[in-house]
DSSP file (Angstrom, degrees, kcal/mol; ACC not computed):
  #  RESIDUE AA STRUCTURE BP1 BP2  ACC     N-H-->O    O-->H-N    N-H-->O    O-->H-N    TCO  KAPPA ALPHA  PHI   PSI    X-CA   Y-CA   Z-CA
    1    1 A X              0   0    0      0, 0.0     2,-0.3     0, 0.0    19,-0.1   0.000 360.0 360.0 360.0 138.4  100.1   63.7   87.3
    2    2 A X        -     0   0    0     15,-0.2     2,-1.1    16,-0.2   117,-0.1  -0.970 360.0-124.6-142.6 137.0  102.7   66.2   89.0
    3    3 A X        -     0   0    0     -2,-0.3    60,-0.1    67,-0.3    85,-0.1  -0.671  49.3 -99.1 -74.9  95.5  103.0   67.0   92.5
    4    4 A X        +     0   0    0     -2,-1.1    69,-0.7     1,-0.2    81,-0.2   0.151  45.5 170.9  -0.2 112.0  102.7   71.4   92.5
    5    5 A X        -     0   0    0      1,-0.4    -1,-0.2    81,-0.2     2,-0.2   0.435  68.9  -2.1-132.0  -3.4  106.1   72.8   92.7
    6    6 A X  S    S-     0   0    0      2,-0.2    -1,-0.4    80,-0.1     0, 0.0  -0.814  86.9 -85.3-155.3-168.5  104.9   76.3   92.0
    7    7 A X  S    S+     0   0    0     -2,-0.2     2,-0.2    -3,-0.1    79,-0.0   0.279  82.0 119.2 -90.3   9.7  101.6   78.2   91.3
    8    8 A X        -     0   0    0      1,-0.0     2,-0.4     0, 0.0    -2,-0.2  -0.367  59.3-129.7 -62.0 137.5  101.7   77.6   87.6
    9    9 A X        -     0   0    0     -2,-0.2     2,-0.2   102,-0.1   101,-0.1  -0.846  13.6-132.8-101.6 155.4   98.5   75.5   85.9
   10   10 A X        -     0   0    0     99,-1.1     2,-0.2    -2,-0.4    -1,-0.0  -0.402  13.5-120.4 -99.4 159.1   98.8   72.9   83.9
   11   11 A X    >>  -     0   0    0     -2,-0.2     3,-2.6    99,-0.1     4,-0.6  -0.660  41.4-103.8 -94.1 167.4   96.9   72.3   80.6
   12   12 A X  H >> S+     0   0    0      1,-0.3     3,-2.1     2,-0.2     4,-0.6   0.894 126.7  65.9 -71.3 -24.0   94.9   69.2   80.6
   13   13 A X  H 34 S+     0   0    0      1,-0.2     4,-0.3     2,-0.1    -1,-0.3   0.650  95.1  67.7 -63.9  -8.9   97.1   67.4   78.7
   14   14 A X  H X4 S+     0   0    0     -3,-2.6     3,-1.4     2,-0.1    -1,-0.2   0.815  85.6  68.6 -52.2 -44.8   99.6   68.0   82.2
   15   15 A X  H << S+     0   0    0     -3,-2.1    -2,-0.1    -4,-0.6    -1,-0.1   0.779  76.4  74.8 -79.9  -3.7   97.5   65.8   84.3
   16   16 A X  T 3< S+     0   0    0     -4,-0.6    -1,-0.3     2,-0.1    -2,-0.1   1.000  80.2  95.3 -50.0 -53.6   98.7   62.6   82.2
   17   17 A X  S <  S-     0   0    0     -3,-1.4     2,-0.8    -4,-0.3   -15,-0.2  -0.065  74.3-157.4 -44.3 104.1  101.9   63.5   84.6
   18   18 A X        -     0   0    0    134,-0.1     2,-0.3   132,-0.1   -16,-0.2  -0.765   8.4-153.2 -95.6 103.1  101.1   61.0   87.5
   19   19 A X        +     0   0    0     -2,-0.8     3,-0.2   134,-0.1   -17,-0.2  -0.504  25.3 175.3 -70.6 114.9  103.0   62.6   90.9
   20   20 A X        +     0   0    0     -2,-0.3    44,-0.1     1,-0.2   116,-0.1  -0.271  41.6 108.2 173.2 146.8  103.8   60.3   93.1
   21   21 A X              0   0    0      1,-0.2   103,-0.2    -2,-0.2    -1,-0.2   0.475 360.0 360.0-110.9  16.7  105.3   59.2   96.2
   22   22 A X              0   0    0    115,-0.7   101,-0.8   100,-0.5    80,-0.2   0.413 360.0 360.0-134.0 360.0  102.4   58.6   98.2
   23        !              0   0    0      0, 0.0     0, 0.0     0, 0.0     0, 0.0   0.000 360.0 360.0 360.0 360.0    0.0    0.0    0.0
   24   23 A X              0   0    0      0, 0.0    78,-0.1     0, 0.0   113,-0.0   0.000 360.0 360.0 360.0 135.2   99.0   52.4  101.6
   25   24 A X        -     0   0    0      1,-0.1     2,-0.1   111,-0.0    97,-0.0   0.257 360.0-147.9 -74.7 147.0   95.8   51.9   99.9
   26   25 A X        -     0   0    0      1,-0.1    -1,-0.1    96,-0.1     7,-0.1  -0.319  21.3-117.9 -61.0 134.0   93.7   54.4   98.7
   27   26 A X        -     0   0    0      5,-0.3     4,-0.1    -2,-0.1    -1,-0.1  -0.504  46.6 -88.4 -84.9-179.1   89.8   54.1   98.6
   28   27 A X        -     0   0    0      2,-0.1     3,-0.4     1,-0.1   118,-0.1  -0.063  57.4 -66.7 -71.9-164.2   88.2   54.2   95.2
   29   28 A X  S    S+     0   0    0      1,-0.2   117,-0.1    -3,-0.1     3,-0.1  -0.242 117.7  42.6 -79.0 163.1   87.1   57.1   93.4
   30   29 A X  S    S+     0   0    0      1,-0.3    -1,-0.2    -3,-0.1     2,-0.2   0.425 100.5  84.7  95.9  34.7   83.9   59.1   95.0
   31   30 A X  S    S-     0   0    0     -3,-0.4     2,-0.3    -4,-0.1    -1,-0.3  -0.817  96.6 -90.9-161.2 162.3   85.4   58.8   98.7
   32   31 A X        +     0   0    0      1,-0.2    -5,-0.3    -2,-0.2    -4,-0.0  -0.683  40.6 179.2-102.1 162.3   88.2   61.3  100.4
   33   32 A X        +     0   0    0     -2,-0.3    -1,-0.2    -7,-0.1     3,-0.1   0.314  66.5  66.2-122.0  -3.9   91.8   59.7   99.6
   34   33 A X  S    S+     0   0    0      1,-0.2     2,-0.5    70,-0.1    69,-0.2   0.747  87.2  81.4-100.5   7.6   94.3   62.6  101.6
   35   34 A X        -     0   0    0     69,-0.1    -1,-0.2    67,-0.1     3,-0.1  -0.963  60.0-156.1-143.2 129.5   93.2   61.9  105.2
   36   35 A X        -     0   0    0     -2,-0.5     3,-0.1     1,-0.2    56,-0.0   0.096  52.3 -67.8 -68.3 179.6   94.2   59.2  108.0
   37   36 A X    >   -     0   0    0      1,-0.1     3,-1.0     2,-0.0    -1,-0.2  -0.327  65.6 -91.8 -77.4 161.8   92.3   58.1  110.6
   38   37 A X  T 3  S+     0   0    0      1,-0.2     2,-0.5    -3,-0.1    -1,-0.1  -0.294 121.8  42.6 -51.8 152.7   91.8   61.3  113.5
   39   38 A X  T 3  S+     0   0    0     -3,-0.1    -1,-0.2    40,-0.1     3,-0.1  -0.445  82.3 123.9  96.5 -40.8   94.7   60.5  115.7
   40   39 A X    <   +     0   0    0     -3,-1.0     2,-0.2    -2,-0.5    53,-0.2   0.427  39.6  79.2  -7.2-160.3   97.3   59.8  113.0
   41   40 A X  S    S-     0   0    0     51,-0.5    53,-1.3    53,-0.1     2,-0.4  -0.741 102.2 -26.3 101.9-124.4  100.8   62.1  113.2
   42   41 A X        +     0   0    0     36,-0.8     4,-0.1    -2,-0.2    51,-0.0  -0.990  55.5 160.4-133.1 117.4  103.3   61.2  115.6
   43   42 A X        +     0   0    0     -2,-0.4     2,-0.2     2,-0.1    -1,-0.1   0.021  44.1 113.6-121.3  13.6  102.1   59.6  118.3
   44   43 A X  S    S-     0   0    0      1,-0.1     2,-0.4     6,-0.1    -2,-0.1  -0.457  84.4-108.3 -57.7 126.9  105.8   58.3  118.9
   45   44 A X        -     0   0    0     -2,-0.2     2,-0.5     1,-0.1     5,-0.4  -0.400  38.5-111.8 -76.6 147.4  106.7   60.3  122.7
   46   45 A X        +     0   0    0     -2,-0.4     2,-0.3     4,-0.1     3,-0.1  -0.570  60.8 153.9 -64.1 117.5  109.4   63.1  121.5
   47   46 A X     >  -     0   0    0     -2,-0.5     4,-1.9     1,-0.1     5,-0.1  -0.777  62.8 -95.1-129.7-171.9  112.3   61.6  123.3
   48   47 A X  H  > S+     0   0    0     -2,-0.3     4,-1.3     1,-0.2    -1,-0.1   0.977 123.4  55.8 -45.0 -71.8  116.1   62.6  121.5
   49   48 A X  H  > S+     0   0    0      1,-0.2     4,-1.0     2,-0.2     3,-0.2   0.709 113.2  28.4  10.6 -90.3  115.8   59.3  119.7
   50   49 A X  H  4 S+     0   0    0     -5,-0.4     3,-0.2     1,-0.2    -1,-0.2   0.814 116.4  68.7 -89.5 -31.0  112.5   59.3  117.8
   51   50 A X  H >< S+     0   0    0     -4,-1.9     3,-0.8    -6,-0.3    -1,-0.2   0.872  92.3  52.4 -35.8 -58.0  112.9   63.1  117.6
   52   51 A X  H 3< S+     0   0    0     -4,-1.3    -1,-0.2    -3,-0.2    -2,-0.2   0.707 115.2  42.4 -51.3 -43.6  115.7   63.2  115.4
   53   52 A X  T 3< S+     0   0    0     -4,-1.0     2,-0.6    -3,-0.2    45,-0.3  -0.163  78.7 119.8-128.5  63.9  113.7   60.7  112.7
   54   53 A X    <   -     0   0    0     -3,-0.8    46,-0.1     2,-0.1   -12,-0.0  -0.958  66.1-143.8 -94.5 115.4  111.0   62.3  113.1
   55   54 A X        +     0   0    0     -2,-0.6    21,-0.5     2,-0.1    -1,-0.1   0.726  54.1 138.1 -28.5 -29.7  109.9   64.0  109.1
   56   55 A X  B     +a   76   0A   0      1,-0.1     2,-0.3    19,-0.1    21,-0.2  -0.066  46.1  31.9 -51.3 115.7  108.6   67.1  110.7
   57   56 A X  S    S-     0   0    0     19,-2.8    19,-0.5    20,-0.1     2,-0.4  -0.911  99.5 -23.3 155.9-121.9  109.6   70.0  108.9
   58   57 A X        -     0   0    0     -2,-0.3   102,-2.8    17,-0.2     2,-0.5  -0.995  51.2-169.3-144.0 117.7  110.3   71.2  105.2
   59   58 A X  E     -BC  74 159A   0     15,-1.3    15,-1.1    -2,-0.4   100,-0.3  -0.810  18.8-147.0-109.4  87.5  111.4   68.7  102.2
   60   59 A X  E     -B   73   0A   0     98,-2.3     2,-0.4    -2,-0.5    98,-0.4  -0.187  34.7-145.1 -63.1 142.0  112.7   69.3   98.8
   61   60 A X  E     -B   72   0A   0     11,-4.9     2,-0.8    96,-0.2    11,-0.5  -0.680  26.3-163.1-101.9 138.9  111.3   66.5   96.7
   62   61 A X  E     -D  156   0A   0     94,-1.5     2,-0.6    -2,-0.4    94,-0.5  -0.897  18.1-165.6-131.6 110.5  112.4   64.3   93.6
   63   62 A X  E     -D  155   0A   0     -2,-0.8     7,-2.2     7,-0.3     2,-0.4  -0.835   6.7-173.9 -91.1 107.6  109.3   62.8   92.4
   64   63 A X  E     +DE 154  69A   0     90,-2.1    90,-1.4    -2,-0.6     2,-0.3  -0.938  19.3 145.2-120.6 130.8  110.4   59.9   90.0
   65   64 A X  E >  S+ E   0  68A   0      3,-8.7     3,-3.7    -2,-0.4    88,-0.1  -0.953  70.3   4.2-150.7 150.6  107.3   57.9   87.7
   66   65 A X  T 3  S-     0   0    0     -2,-0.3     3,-0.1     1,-0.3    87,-0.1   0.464 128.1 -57.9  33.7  36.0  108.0   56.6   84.1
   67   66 A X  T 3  S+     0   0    0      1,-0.3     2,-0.4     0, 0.0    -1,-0.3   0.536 113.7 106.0  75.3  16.5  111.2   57.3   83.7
   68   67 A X  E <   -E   65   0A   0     -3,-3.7    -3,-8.7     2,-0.0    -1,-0.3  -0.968  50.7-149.1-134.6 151.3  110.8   61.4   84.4
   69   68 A X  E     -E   64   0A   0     -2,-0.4     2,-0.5    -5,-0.2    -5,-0.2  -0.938  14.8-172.6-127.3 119.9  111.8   63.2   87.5
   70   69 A X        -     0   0    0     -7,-2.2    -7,-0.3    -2,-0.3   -67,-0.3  -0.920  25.8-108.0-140.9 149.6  110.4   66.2   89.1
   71   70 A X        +     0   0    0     -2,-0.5     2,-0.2    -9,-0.1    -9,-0.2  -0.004  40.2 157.6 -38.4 107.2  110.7   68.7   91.5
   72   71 A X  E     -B   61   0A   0    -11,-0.5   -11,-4.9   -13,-0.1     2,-0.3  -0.791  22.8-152.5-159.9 145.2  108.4   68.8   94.6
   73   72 A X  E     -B   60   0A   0    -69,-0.7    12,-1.8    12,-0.3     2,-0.3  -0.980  12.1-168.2-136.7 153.1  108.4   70.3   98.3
   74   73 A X  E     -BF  59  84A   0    -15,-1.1   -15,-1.3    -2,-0.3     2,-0.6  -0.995  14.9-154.6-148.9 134.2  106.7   68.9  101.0
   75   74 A X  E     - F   0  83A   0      8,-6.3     8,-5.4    -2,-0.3     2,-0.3  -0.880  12.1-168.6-131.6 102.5  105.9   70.3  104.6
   76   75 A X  E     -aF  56  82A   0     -2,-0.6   -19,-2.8   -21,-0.5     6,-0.2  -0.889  18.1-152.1-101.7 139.8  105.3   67.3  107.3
   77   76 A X        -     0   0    0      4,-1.0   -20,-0.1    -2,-0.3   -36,-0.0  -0.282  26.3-109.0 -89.3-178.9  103.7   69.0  110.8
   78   77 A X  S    S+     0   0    0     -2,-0.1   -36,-0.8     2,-0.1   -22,-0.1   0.808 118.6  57.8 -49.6 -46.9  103.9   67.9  114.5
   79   78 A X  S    S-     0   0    0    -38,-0.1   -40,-0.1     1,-0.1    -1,-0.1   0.747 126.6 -97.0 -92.0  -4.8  100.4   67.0  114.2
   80   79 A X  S    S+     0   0    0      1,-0.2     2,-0.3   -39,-0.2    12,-0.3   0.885  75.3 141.8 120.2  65.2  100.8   64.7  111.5
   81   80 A X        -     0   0    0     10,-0.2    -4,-1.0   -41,-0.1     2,-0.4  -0.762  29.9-159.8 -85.5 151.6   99.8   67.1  108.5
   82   81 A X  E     -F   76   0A   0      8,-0.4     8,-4.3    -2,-0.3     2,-0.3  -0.876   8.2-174.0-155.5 147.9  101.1   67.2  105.4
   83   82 A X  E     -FG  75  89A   0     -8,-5.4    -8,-6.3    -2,-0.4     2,-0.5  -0.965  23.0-146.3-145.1 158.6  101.3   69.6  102.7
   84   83 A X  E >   -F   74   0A   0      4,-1.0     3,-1.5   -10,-0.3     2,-0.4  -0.770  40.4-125.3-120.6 103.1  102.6   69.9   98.9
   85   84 A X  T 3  S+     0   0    0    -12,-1.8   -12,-0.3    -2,-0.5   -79,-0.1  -0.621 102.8  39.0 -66.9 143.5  103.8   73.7   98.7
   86   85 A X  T 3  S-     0   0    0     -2,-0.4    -1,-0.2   -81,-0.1   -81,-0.2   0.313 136.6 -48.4  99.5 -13.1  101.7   74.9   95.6
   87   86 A X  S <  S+     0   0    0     -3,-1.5   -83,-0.2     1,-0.3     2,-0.2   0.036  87.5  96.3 108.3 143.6   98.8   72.9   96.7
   88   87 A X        -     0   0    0     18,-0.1    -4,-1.0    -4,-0.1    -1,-0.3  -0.381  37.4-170.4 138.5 139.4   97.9   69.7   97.8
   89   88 A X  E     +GH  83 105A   0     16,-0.8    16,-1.4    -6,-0.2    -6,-0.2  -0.968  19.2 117.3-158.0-175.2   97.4   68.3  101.2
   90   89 A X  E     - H   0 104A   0     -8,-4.3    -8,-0.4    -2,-0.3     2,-0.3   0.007  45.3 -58.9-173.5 -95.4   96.8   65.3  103.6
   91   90 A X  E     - H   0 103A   0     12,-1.3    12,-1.9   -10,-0.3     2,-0.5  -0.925  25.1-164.0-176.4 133.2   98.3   63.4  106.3
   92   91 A X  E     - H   0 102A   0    -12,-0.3   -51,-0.5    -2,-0.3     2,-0.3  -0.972   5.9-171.5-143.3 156.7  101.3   61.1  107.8
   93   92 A X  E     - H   0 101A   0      8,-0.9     8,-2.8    -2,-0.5   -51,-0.2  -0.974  30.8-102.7-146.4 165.1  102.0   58.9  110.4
   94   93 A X        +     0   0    0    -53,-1.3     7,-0.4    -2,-0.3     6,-0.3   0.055  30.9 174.0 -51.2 177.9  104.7   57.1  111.9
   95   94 A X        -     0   0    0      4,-0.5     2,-0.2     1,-0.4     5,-0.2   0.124  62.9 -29.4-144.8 -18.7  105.0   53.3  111.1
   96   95 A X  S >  S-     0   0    0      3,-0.4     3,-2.7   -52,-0.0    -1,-0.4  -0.815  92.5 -39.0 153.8 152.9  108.0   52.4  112.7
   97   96 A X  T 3  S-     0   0    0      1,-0.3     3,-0.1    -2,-0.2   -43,-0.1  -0.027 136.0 -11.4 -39.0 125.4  111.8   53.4  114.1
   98   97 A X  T 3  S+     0   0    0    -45,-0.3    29,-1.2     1,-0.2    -1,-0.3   0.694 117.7 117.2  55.2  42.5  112.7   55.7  110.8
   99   98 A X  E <   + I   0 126A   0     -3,-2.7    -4,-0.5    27,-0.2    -3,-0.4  -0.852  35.0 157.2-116.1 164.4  109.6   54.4  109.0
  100   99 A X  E     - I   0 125A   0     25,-1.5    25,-3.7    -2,-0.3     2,-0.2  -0.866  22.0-154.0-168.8 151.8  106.5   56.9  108.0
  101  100 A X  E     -HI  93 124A   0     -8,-2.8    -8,-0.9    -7,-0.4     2,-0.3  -0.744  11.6-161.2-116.2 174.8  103.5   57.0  105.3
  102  101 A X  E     -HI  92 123A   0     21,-1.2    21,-2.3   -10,-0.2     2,-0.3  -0.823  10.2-158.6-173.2 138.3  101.8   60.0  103.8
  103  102 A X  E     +HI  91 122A   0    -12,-1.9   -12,-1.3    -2,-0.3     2,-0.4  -0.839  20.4 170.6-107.0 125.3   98.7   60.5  102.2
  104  103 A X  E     -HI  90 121A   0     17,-1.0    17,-2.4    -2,-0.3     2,-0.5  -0.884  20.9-162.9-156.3 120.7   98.0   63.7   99.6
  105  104 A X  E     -HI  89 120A   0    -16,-1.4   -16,-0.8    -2,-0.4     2,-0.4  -0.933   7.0-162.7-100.0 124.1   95.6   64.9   97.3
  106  105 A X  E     - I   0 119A   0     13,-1.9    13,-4.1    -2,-0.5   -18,-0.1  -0.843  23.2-131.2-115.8 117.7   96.6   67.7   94.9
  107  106 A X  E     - I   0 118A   0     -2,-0.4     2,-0.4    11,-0.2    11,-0.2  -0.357  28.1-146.5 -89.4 143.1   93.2   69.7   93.1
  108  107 A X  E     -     0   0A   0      9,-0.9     8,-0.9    -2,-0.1     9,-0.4  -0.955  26.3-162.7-121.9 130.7   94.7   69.3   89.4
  109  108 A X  E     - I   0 115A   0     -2,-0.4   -99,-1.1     6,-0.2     6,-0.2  -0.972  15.8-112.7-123.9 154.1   93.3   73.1   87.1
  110  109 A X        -     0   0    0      4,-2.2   -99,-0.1    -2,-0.3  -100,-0.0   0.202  34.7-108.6  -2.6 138.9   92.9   74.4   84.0
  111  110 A X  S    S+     0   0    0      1,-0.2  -102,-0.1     2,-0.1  -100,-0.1   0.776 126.5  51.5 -63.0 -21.2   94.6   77.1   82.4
  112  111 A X  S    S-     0   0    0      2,-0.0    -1,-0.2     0, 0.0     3,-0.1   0.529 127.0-102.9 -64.5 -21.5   90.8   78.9   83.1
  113  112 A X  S    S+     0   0    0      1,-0.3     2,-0.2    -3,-0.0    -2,-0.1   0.710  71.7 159.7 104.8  15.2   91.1   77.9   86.4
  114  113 A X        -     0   0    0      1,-0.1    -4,-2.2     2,-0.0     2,-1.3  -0.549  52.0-109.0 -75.1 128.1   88.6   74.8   85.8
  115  114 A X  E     +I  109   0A   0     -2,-0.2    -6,-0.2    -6,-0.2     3,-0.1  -0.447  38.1 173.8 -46.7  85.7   88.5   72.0   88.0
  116  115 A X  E     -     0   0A   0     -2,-1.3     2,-0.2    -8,-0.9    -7,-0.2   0.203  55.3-105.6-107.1  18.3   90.2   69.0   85.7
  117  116 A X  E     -     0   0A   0     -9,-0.4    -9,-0.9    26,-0.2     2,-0.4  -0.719  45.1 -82.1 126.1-133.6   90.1   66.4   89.1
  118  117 A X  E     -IJ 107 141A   0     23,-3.6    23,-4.5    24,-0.5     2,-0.4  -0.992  13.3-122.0-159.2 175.3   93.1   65.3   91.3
  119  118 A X  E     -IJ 106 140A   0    -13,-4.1   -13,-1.9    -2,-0.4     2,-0.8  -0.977  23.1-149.2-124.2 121.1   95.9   63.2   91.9
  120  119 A X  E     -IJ 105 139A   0     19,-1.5    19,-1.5    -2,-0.4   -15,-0.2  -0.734  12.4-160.3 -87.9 102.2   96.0   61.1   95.1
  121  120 A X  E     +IJ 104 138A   0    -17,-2.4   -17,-1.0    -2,-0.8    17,-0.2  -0.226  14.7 171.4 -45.7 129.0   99.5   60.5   96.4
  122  121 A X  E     -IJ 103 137A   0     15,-1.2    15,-1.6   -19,-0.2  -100,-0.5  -0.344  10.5-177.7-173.6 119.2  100.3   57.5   99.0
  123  122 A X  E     -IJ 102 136A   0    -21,-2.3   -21,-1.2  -101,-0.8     2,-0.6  -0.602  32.0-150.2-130.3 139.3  103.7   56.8   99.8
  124  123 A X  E     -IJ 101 135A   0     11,-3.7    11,-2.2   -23,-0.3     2,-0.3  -0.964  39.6-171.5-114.6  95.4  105.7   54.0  102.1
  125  124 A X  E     -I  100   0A   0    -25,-3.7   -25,-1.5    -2,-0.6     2,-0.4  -0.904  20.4-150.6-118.0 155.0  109.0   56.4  103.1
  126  125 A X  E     -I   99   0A   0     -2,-0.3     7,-2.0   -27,-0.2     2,-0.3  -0.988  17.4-154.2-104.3 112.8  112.3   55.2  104.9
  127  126 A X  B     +L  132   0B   0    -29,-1.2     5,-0.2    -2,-0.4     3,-0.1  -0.817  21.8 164.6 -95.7 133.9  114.0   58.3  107.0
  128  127 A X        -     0   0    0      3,-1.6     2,-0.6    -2,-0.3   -75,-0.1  -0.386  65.4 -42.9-147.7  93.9  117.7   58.2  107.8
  129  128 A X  S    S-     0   0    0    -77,-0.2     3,-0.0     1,-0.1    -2,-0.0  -0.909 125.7 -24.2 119.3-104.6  119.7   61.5  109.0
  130  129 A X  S    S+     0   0    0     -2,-0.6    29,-2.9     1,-0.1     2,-0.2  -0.007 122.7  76.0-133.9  42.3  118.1   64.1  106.8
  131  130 A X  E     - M   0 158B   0     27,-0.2    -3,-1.6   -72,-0.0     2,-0.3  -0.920  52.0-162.3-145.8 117.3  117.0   62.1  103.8
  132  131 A X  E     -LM 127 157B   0     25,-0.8    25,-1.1    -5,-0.2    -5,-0.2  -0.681  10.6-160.8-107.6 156.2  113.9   59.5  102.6
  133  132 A X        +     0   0    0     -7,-2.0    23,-0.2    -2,-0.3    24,-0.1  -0.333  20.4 172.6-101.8  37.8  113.4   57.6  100.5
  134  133 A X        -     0   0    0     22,-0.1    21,-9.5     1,-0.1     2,-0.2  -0.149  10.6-174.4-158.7 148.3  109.6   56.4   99.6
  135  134 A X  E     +JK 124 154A   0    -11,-2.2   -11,-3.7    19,-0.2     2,-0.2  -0.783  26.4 119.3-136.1 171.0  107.5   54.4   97.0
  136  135 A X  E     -JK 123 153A   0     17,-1.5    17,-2.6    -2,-0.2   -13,-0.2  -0.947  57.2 -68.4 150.1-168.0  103.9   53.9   96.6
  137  136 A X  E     -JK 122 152A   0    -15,-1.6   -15,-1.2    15,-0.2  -115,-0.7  -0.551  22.4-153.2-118.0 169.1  101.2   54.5   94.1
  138  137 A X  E     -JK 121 151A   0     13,-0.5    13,-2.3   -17,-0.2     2,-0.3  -0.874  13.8-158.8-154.5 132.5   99.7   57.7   92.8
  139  138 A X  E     -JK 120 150A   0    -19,-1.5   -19,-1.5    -2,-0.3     2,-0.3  -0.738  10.3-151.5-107.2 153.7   95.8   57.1   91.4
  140  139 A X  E     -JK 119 149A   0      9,-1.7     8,-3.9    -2,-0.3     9,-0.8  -0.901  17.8-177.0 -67.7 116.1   94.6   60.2   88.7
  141  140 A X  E     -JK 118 147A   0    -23,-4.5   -23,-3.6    -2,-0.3     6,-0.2  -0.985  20.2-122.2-134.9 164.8   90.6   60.9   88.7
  142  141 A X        -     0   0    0      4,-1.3   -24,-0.5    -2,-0.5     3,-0.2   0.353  43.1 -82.6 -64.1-161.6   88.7   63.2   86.5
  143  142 A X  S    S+     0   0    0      1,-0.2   -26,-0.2   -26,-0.2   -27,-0.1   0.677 132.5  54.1 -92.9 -27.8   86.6   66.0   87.6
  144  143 A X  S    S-     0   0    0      2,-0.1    -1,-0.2   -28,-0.1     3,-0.1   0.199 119.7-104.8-106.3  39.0   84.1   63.5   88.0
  145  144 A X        +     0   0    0     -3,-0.2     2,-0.4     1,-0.2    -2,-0.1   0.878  67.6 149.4  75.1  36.1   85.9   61.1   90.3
  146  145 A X        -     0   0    0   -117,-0.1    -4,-1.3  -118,-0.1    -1,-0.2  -0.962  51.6-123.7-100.8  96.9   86.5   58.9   87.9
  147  146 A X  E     + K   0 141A   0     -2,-0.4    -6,-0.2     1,-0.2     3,-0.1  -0.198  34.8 175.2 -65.8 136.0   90.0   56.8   88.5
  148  147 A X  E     -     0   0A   0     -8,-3.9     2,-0.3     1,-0.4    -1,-0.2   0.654  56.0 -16.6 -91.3 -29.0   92.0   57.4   85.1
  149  148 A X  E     - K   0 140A   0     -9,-0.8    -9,-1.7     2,-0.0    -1,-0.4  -0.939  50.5-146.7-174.7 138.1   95.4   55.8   85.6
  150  149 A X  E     - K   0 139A   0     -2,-0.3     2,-0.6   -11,-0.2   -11,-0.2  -0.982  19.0-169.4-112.9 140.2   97.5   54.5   88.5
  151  150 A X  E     - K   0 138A   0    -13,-2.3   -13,-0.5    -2,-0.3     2,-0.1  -0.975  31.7-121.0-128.0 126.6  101.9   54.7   88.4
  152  151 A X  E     - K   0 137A   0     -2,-0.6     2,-0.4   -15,-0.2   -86,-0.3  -0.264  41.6-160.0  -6.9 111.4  104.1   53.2   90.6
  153  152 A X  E     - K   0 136A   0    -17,-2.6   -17,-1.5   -88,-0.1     2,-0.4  -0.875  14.6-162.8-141.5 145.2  106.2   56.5   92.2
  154  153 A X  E     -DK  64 135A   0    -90,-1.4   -90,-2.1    -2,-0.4     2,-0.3  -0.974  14.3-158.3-142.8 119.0  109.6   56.7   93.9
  155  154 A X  E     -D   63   0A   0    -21,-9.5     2,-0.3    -2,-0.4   -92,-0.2  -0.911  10.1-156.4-114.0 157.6  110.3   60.0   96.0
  156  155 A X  E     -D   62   0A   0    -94,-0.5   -94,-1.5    -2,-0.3     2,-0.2  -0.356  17.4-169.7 120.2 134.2  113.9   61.6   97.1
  157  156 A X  E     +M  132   0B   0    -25,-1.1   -25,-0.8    -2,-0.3     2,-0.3  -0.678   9.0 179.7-135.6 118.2  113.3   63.7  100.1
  158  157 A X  E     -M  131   0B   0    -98,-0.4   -98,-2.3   -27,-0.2   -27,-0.2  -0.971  38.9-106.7 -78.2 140.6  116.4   66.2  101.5
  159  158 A X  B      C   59   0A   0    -29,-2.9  -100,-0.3    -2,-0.3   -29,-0.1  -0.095 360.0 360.0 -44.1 118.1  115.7   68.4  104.6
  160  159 A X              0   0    0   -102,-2.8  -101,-0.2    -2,-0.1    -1,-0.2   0.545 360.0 360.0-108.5 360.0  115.3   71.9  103.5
């Protein structure tokens, strides 16, 4: 599994690569990138909570089995979150310079076949303009089928 760091596709033998930074997941046939309606930041914008707030633009270091790679990630106001290259899903606050986020990233083919996804969900610690976050990241096939779960540790700086 790899989190999309550009528009390239992967061959299937790619999707072994499990991405991931990203609280539990449901099982396979069910949607895994989106929180409940209301989710974001429901924190009130004061200086404070403003300041560790995630909202914005992230360059990523995606670390799983001893390899690390390169990932951006675009948290909204309204509690969005998206994987430049593809992929998206959802975060919310948890606490003073705590957040989670949830993302699924559509895995293709060099033909441009659907070969399933990787679901992301990640536990992150913000402080100035850097997280930290762990969490699991589950593999399924094209037919929803879970393949493999890894244990995933993400690196965030503000970009």
């Amino acid at each position: 599994m790899k989190r999309s760091a550009g528009g390239a596709r992967r061959p299937r033998s790619a999707v072994v690569v499990a991405a991931a930074v990203l609280a539990a997941v449901p099982m396979a046939g069910t949607s895994t990138a989106l929180a409940p309606a209301g989710a974001g930041d429901p924190a009130p914008r004061t200086e404070r909570t403003a300041a560790a707030s995630p909202v914005g633009r992230w360059a990523l270091k995606v670390s799983f089995e001893g390899r690390t790679y390169d990932s951006t990630v675009q948290f909204t106001p309204g509690g969005t979150a998206f994987l430049v290259g593809g992929g998206a899903g959802s975060w919310s606050r948890t606490g003073d310079g705590r957040f989670t986020f949830r993302i699924a990233e559509p895995v293709w083919g060099a033909q441009g076949d659907y070969l399933g996804r990787v679901s992301v969900d990640q536990s992150a610690r913000l402080t100035g303009d850097t997280f930290t976050s762990s969490g699991v990241s589950r593999q399924y096939d094209a037919d929803d089928v879970l393949v493999r779960s890894v244990q995933a540790h993400d690196t965030g700086t503000r970009s």
